[in-house]
TIVO-2410 file (N, C-alpha, C; in nm, 3 decimals):
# residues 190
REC num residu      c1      c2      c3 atome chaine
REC   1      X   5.577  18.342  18.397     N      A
REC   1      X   5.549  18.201  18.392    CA      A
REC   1      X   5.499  18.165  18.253     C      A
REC   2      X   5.568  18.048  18.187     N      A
REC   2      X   5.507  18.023  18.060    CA      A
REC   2      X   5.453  17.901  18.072     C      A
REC   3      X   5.345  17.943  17.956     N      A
REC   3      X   5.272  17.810  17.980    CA      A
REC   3      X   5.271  17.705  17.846     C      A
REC   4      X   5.233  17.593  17.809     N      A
REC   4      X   5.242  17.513  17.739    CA      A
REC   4      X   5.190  17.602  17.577     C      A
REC   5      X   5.127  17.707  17.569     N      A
REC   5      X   5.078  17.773  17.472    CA      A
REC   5      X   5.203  17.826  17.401     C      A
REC   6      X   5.257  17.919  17.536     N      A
REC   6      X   5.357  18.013  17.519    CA      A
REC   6      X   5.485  17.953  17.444     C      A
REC   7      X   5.510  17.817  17.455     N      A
REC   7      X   5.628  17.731  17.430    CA      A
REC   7      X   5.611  17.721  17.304     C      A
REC   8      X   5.723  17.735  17.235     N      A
REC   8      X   5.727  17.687  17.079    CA      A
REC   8      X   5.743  17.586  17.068     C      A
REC   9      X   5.656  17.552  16.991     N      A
REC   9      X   5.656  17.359  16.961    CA      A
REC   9      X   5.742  17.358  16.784     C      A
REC  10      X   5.778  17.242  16.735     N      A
REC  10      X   5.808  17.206  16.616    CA      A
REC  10      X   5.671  17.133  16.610     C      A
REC  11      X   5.639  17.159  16.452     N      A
REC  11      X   5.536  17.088  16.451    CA      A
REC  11      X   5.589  16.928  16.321     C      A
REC  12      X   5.536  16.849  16.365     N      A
REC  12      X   5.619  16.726  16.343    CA      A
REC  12      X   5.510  16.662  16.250     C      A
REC  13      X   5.552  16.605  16.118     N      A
REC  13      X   5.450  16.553  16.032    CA      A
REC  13      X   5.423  16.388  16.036     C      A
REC  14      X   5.296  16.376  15.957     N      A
REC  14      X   5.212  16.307  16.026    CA      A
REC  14      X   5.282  16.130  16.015     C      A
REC  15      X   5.426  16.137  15.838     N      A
REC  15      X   5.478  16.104  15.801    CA      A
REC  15      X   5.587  16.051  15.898     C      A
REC  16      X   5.646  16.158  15.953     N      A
REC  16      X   5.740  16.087  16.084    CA      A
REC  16      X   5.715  16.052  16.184     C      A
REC  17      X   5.577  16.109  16.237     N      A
REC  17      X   5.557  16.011  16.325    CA      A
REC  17      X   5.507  15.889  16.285     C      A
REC  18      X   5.493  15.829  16.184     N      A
REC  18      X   5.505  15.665  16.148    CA      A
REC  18      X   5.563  15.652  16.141     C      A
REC  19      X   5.699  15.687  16.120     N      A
REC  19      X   5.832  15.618  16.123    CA      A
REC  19      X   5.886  15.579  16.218     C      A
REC  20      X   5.876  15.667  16.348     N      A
REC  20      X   5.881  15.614  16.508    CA      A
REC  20      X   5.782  15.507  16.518     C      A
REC  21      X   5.663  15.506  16.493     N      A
REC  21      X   5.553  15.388  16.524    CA      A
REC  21      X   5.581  15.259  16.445     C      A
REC  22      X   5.653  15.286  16.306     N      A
REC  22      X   5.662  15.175  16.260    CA      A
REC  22      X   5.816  15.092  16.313     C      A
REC  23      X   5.896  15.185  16.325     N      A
REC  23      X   6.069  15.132  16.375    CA      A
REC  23      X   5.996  15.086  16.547     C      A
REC  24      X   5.905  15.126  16.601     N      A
REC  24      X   5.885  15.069  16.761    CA      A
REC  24      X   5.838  14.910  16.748     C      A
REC  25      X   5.710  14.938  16.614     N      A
REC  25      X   5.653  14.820  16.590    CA      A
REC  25      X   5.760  14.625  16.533     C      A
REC  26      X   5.847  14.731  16.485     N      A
REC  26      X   5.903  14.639  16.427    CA      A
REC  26      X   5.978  14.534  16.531     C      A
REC  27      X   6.031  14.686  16.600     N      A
REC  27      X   6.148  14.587  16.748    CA      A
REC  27      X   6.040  14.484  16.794     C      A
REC  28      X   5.926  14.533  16.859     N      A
REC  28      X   5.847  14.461  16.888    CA      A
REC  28      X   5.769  14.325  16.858     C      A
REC  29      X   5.716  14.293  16.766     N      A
REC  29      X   5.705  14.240  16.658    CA      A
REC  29      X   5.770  14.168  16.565     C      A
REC  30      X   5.872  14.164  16.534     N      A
REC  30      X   5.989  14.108  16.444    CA      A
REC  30      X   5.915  13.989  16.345     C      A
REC  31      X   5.821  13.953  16.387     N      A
REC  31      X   5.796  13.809  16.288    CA      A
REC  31      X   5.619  13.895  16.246     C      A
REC  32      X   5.588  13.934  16.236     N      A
REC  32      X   5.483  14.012  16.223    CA      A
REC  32      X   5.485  14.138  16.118     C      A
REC  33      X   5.384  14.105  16.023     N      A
REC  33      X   5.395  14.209  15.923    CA      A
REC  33      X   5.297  14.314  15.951     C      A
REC  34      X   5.349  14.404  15.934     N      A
REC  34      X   5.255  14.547  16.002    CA      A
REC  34      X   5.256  14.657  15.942     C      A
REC  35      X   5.163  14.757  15.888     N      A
REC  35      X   5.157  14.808  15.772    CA      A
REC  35      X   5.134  14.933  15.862     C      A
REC  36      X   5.178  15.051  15.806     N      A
REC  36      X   5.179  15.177  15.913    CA      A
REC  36      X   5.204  15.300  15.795     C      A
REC  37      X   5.040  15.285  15.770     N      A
REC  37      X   5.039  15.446  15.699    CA      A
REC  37      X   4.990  15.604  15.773     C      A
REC  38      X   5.072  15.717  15.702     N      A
REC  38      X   4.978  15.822  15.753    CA      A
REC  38      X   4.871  15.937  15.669     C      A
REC  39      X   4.754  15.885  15.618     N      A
REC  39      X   4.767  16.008  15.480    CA      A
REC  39      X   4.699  16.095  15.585     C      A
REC  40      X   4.647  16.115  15.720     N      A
REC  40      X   4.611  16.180  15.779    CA      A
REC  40      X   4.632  16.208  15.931     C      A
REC  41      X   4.608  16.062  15.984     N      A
REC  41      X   4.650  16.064  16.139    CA      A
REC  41      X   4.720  15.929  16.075     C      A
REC  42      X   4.762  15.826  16.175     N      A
REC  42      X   4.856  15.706  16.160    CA      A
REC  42      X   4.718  15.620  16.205     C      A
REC  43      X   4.754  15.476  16.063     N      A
REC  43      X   4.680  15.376  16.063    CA      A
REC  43      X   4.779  15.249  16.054     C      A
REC  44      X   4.728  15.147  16.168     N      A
REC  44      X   4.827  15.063  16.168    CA      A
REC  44      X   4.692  14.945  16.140     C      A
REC  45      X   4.757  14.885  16.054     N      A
REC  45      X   4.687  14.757  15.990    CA      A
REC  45      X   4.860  14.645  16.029     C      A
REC  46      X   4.740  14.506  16.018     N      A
REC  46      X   4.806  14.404  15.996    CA      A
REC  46      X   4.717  14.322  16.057     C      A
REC  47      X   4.732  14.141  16.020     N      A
REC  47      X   4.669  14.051  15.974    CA      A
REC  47      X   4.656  13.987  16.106     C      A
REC  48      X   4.544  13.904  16.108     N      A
REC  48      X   4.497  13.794  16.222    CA      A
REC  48      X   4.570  13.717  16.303     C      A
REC  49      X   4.686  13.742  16.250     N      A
REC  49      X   4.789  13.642  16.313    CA      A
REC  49      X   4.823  13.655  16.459     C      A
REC  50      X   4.843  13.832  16.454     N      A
REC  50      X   4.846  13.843  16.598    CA      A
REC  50      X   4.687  13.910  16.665     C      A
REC  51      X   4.685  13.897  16.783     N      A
REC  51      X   4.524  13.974  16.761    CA      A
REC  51      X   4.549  14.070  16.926     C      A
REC  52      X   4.688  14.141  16.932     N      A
REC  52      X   4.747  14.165  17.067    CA      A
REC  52      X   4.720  14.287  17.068     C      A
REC  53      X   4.594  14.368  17.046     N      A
REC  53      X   4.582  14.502  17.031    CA      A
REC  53      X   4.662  14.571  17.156     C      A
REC  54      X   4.626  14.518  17.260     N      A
REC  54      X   4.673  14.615  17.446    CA      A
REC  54      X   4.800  14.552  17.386     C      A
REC  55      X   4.867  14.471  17.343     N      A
REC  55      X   5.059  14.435  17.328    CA      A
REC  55      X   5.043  14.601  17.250     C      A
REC  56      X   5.049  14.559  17.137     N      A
REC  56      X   5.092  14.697  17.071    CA      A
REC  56      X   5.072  14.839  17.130     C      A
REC  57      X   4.938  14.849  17.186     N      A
REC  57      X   4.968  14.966  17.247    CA      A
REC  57      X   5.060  14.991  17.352     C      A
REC  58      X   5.069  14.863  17.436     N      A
REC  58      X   5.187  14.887  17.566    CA      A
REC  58      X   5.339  14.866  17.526     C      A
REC  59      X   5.330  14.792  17.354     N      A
REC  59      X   5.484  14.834  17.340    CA      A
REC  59      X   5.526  15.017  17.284     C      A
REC  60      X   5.436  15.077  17.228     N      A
REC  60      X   5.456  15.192  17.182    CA      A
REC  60      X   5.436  15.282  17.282     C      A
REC  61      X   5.379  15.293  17.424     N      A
REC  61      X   5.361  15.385  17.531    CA      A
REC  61      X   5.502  15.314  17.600     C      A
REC  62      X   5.545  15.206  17.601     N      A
REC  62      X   5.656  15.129  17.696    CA      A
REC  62      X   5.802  15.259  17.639     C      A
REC  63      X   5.751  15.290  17.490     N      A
REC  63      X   5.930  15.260  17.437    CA      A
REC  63      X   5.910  15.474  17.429     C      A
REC  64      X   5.776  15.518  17.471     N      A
REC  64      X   5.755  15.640  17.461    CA      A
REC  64      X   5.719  15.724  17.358     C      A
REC  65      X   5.687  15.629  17.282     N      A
REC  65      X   5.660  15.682  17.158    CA      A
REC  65      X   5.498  15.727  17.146     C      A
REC  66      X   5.391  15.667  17.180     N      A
REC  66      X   5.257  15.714  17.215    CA      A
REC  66      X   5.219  15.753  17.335     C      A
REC  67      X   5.129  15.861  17.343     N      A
REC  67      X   5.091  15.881  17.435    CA      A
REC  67      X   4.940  15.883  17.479     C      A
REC  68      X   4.839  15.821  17.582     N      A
REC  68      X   4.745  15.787  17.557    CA      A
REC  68      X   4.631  15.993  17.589     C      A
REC  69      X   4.542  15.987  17.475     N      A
REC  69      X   4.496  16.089  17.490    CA      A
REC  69      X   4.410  16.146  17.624     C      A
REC  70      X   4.459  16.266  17.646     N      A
REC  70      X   4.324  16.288  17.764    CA      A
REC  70      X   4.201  16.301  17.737     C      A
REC  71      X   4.168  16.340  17.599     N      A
REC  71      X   4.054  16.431  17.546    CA      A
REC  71      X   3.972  16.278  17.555     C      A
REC  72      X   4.020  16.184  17.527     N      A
REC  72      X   3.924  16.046  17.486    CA      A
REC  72      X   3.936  15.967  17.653     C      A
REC  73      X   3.985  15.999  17.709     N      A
REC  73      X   4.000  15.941  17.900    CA      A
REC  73      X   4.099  15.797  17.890     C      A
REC  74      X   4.187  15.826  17.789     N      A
REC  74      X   4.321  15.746  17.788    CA      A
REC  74      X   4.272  15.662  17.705     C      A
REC  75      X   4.185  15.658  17.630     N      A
REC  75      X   4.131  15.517  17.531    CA      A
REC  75      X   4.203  15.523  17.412     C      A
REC  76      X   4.207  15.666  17.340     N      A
REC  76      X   4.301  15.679  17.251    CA      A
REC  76      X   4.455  15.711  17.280     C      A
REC  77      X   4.497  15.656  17.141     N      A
REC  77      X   4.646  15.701  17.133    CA      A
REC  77      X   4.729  15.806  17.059     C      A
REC  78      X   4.829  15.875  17.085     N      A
REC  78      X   4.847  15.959  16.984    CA      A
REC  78      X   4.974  15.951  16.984     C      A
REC  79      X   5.068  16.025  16.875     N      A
REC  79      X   5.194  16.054  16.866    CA      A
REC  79      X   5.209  16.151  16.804     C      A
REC  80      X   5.278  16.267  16.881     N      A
REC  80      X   5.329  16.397  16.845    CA      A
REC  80      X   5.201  16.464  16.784     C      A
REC  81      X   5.095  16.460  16.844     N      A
REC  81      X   4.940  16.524  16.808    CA      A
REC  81      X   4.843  16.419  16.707     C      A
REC  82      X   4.916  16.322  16.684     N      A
REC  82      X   4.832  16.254  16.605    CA      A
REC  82      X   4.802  16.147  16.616     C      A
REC  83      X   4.669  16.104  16.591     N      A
REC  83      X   4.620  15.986  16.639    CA      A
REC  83      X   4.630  15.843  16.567     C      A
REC  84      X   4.643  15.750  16.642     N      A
REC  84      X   4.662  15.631  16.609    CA      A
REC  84      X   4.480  15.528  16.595     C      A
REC  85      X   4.511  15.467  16.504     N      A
REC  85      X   4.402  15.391  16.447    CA      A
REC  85      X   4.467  15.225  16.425     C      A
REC  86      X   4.427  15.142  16.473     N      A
REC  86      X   4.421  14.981  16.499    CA      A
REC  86      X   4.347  14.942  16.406     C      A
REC  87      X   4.366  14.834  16.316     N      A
REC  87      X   4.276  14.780  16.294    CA      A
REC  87      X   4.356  14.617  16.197     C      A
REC  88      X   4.258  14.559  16.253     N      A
REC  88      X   4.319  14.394  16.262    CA      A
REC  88      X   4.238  14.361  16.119     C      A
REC  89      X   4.303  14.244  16.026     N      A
REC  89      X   4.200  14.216  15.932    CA      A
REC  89      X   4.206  14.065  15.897     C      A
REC  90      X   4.120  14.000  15.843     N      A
REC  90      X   4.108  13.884  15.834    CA      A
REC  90      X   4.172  13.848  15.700     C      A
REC  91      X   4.262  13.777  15.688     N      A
REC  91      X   4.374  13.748  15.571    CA      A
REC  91      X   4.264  13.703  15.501     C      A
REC  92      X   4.246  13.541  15.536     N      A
REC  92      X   4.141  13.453  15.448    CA      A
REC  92      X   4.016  13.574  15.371     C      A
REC  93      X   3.926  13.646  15.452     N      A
REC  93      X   3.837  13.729  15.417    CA      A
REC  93      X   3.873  13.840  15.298     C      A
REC  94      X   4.033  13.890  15.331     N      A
REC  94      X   4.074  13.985  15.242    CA      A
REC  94      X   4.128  13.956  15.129     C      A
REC  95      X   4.140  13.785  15.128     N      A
REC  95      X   4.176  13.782  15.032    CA      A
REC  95      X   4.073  13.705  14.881     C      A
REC  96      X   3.951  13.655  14.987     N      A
REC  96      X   3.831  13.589  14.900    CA      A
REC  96      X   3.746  13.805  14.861     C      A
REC  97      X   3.804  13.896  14.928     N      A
REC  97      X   3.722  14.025  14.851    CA      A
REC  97      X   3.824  14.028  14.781     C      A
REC  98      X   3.912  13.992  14.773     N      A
REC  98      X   4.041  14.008  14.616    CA      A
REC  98      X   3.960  13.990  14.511     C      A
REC  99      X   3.964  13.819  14.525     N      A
REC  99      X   3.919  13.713  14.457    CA      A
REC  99      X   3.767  13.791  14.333     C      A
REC 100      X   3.679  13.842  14.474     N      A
REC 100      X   3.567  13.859  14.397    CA      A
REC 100      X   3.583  13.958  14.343     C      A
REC 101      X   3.628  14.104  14.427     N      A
REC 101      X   3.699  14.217  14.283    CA      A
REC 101      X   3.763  14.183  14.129     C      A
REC 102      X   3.842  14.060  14.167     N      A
REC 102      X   3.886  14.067  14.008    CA      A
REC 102      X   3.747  13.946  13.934     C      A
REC 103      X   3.669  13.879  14.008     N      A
REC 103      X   3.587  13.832  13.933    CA      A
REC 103      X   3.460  13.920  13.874     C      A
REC 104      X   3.450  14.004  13.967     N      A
REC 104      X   3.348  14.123  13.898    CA      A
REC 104      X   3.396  14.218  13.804     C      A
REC 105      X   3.529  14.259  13.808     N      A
REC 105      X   3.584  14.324  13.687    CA      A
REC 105      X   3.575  14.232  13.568     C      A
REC 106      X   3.670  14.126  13.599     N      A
REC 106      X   3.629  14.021  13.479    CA      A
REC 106      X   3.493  14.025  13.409     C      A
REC 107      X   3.362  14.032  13.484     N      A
REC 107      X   3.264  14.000  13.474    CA      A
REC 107      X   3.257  14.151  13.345     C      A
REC 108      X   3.216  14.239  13.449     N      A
REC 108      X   3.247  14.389  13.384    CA      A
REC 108      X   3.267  14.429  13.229     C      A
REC 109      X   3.387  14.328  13.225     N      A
REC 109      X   3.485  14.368  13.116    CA      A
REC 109      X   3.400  14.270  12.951     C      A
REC 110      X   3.347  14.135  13.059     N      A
REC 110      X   3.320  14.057  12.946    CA      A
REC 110      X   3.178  14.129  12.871     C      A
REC 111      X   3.043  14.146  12.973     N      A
REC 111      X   2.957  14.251  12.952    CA      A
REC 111      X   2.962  14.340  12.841     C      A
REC 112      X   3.094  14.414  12.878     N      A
REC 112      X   3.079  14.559  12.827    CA      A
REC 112      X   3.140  14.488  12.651     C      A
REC 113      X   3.198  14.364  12.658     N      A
REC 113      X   3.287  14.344  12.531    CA      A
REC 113      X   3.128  14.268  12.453     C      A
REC 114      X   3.050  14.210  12.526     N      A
REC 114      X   2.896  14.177  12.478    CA      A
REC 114      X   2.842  14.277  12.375     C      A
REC 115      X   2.822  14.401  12.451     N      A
REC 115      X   2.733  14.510  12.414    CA      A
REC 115      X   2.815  14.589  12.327     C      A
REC 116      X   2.937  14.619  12.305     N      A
REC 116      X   3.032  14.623  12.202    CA      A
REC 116      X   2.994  14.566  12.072     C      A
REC 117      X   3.008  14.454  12.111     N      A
REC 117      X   2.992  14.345  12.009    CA      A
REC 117      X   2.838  14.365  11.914     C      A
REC 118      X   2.731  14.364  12.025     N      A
REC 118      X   2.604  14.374  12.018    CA      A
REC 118      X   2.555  14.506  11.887     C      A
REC 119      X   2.605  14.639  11.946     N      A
REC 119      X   2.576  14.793  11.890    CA      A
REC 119      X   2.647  14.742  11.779     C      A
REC 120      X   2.796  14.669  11.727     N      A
REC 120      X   2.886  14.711  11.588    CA      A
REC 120      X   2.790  14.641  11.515     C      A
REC 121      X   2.686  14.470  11.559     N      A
REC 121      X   2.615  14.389  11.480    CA      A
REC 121      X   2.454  14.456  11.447     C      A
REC 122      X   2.434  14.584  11.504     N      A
REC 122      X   2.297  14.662  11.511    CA      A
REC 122      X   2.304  14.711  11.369     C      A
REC 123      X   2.440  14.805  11.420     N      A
REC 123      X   2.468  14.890  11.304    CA      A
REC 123      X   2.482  14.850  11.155     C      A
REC 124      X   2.535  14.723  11.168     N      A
REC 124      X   2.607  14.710  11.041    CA      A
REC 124      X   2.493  14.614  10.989     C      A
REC 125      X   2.343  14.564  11.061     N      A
REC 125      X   2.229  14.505  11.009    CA      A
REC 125      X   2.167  14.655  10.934     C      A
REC 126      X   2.189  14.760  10.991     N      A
REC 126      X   2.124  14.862  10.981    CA      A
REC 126      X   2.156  14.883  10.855     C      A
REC 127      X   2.277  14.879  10.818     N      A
REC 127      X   2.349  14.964  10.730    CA      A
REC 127      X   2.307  14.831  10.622     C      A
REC 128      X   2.294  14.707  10.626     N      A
REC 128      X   2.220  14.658  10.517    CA      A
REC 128      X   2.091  14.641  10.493     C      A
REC 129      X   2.025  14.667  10.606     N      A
REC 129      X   1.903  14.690  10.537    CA      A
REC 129      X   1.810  14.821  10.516     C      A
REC 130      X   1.899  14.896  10.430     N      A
REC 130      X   1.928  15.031  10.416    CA      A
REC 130      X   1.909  15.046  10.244     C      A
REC 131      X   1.812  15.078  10.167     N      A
REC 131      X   1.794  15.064  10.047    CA      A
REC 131      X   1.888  15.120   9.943     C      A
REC 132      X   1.906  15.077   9.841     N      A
REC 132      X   2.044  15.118   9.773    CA      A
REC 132      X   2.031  15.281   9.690     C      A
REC 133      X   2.095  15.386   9.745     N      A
REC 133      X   1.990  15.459   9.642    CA      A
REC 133      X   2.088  15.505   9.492     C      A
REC 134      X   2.013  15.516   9.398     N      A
REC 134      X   2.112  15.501   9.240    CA      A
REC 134      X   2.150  15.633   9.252     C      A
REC 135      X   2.295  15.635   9.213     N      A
REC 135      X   2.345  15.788   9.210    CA      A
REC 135      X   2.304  15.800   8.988     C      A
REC 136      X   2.256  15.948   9.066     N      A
REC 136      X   2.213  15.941   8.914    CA      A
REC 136      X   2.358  16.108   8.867     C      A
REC 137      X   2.364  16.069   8.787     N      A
REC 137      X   2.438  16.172   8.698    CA      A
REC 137      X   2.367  16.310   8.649     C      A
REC 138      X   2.421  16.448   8.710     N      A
REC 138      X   2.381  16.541   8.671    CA      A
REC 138      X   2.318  16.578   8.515     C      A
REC 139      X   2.226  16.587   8.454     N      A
REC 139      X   2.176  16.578   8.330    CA      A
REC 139      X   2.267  16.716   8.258     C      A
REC 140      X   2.291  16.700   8.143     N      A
REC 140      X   2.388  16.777   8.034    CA      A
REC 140      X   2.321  16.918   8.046     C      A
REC 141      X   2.424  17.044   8.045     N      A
REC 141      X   2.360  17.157   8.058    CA      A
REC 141      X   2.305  17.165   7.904     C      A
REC 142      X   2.211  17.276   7.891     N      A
REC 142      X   2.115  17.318   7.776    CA      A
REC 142      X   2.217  17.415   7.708     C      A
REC 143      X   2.257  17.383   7.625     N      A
REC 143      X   2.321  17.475   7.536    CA      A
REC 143      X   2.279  17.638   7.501     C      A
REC 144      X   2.135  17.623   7.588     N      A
REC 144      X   2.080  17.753   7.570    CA      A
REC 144      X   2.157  17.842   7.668     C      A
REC 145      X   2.216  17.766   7.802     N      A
REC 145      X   2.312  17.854   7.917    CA      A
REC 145      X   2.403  17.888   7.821     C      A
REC 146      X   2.474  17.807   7.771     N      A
REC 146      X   2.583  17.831   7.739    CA      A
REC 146      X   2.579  17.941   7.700     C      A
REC 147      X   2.499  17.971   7.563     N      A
REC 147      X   2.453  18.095   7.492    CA      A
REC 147      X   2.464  18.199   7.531     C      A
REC 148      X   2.419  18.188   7.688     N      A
REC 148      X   2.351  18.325   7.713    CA      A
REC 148      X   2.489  18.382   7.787     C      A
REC 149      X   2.563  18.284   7.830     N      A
REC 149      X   2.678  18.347   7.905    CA      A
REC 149      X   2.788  18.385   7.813     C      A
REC 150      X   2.764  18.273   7.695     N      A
REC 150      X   2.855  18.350   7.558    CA      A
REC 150      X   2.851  18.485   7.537     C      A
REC 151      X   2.710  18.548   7.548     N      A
REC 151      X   2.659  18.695   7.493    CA      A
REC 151      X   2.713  18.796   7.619     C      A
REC 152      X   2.684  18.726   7.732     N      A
REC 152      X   2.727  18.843   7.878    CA      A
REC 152      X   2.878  18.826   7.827     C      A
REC 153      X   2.940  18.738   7.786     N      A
REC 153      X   3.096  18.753   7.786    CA      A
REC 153      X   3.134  18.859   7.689     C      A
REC 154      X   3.042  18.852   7.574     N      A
REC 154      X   3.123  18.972   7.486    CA      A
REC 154      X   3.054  19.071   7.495     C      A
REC 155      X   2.965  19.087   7.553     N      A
REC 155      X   2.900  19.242   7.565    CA      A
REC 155      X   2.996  19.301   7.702     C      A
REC 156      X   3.052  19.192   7.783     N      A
REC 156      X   3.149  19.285   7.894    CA      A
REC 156      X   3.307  19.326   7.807     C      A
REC 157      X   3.327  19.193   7.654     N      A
REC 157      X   3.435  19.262   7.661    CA      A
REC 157      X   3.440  19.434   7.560     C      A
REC 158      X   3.334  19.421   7.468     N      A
REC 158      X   3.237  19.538   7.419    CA      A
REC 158      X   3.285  19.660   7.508     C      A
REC 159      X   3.219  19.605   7.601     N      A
REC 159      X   3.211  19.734   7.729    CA      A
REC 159      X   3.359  19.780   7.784     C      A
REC 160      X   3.431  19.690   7.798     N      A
REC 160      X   3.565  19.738   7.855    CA      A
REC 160      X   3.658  19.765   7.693     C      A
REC 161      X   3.650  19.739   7.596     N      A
REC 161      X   3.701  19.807   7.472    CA      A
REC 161      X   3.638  19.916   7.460     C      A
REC 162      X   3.539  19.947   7.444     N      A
REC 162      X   3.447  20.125   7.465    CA      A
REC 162      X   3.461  20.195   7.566     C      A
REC 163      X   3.528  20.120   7.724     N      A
REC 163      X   3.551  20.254   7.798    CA      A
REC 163      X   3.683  20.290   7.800     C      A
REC 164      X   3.797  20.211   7.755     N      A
REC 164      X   3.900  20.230   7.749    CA      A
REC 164      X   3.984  20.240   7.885     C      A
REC 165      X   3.880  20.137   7.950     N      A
REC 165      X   3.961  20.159   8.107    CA      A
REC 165      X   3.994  19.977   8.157     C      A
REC 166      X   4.039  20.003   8.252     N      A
REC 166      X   4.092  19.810   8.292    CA      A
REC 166      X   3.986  19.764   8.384     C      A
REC 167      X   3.885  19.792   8.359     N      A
REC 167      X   3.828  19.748   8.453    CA      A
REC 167      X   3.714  19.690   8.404     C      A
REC 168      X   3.629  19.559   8.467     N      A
REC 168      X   3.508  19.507   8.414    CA      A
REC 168      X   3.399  19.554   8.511     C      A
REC 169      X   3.274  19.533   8.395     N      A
REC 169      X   3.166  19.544   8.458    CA      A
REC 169      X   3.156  19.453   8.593     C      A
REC 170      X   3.067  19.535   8.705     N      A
REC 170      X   3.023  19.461   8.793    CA      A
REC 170      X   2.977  19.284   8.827     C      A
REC 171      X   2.854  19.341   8.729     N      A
REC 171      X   2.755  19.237   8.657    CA      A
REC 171      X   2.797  19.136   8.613     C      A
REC 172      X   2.957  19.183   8.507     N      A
REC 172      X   3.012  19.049   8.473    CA      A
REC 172      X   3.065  18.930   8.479     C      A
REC 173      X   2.999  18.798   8.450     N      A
REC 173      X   3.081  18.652   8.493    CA      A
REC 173      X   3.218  18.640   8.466     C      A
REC 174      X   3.277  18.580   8.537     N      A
REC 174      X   3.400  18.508   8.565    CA      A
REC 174      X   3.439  18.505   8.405     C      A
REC 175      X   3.595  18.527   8.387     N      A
REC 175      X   3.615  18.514   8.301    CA      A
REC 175      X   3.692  18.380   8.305     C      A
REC 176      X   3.713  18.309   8.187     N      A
REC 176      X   3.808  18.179   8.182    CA      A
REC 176      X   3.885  18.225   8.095     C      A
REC 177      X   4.013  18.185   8.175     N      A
REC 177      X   4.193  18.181   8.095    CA      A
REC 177      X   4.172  18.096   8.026     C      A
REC 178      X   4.270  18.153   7.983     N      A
REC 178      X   4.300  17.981   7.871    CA      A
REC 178      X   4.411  17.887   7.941     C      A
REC 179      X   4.484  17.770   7.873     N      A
REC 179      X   4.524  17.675   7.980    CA      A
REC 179      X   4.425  17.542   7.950     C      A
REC 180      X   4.514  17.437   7.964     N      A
REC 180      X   4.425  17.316   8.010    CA      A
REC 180      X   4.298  17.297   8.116     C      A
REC 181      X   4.380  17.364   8.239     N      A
REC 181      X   4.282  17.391   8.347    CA      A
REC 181      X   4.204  17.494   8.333     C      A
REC 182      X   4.082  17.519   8.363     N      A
REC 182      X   4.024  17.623   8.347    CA      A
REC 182      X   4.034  17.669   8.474     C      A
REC 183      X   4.029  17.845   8.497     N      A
REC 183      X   4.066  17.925   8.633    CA      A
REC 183      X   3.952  17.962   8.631     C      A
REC 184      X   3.863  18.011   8.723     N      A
REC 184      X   3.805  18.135   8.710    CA      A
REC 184      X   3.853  18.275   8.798     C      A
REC 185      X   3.843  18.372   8.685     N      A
REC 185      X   3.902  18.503   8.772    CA      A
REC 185      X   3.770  18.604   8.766     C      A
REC 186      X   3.750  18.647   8.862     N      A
REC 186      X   3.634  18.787   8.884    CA      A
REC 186      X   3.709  18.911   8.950     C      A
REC 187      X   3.683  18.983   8.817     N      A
REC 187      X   3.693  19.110   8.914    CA      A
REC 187      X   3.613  19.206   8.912     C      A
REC 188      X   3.590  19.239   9.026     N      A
REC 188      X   3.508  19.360   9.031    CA      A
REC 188      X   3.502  19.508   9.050     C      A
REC 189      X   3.414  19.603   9.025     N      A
REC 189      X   3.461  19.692   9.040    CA      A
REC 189      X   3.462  19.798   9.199     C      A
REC 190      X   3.567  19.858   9.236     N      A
REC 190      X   3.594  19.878   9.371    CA      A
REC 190      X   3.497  19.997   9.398     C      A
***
């Protein structure tokens, strides 16, 4: 003996069964706009016009398409395991919370373009009353540097003519090529 467990079911998404609820609704209904989503169980919305909650349910149990639940003592409805949700809405009402959504964004938008406005006029008071400071020009080196790096230059080249090798002292500064541009090259010893 098998029992309702034992039976393989298809399991049917939550997607098609609005499509039966919405093609039942429609026969039914014909002058009536009726909105029939599922992102979870099936939600049927639509506007004040009609306010026939027991119609709709007795056209969708009439045509077999719902079935009323046991678990809830027939109060709810379901189709192919999933439950159905009613809900009626007031046009006029839904459409004055339009109204005020886009007046509070508006609002929002003007605000935020205030305080925009507000911080660029902070800053840029800031930035003038900000004391001027004089760029002063590095003062002329002492000819006494110069000197002294004149003397390290020829005592390294001294040193590399007396060892007879290619290589410079450690110690020694950068030498400058000649050229318009001046390079500096260092080398050291490995």
């Amino acid at each position: 003996m098998m029992t309702d467990i034992d039976e393989p079911h298809a399991y049917v998404t939550a997607a098609e069964s609005a499509r039966k609820v919405r093609k039942t609704l429609r026969a039914a209904f014909p002058k009536t706009k009726i909105s029939v989503t599922s992102p979870h169980d099936i939600r049927i919305e639509w506007d004040d016009s009609i306010t026939d909650v027991d119609g709709m349910r007795a056209a969708l149990t009439k045509a077999g398409v719902a079935h009323p639940d046991e678990r809830y003592h027939g109060s709810s409805l379901t189709v192919d395991g999933h439950h159905l949700w009613f809900h009626c809405f007031n046009r006029a009402e839904r459409e004055a919370a339009r109204l005020d959504s886009e007046r509070r964004r508006q609002e929002e938008a003007e605000a935020y373009q205030r305080a925009q406005t507000a911080i660029a006029e902070a800053i840029k008071a800031k930035r003038a009353a900000r004391p001027e400071m004089p760029w002063q020009k590095a003062p002329p080196p002492e000819p006494s540097v110069y000197e002294a790096f004149e003397r390290l230059r020829e005592k390294a080249e001294a040193q590399v003519m007396a060892h007879e090798g290619d290589r410079r002292p450690s110690w020694a500064p950068p030498l400058i090529l000649g050229g318009n541009s001046p390079r500096l090259v260092s080398i050291s010893a490995c």
